[in-house]
C-alpha positions in Angstrom: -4.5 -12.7 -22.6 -5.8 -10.1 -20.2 -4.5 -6.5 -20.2 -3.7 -5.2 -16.6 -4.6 -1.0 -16.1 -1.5 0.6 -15.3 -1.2 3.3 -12.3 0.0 6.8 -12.9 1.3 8.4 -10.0 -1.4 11.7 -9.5 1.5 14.0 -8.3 4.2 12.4 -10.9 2.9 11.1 -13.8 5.0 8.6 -13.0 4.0 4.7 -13.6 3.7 3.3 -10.0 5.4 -0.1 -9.5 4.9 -3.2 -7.0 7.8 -2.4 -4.1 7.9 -3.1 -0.5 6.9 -1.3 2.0 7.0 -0.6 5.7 4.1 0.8 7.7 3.4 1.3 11.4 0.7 1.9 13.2 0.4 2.1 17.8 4.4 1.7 17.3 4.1 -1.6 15.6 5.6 -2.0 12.0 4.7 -4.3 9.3 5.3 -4.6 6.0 3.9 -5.6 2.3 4.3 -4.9 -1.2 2.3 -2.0 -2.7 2.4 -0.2 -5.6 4.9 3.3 -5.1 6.1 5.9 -7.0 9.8 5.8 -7.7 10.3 8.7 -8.2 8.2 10.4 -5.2 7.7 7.2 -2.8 3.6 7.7 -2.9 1.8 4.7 -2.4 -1.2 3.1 -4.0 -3.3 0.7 -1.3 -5.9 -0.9 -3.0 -9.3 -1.1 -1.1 -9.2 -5.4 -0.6 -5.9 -4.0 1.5 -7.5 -1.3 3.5 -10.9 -3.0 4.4 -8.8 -6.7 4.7 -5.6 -7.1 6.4 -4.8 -3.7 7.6 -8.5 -3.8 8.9 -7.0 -6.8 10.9 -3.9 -5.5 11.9 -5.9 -2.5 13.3 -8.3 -4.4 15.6 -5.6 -6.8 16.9 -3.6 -4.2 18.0 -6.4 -2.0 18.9 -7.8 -4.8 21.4 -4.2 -5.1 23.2 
């Protein structure tokens, strides 16, 4: 069985966990789940997120 890393919160020390959460960007909002802090609300967005469908989101709203 594989072992998954868990995420400290840098600022907590706080285990981050999978949550939803809203974003907006050129007054549009969407949202996804991401890994948070629950005690602080910081988010973790893994690069395959950043460079993929926010990437996306970014040039179709960009191009409008």
């Amino acid at each position: 069985m594989e072992e998954k890393t868990k995420l400290m919160c840098g600022k907590c020390g706080v285990e981050m966990v999978p949550a939803p959460t809203q974003f907006s960007y050129l007054g549009h909002v969407f949202r996804t789940e991401v890994l948070r802090c629950p005690s602080c609300g910081q988010v973790f967005i893994p690069e395959s997120l950043a460079r993929g469908r926010m990437a996306e989101v970014e040039t179709i709203l960009e191009d409008k």
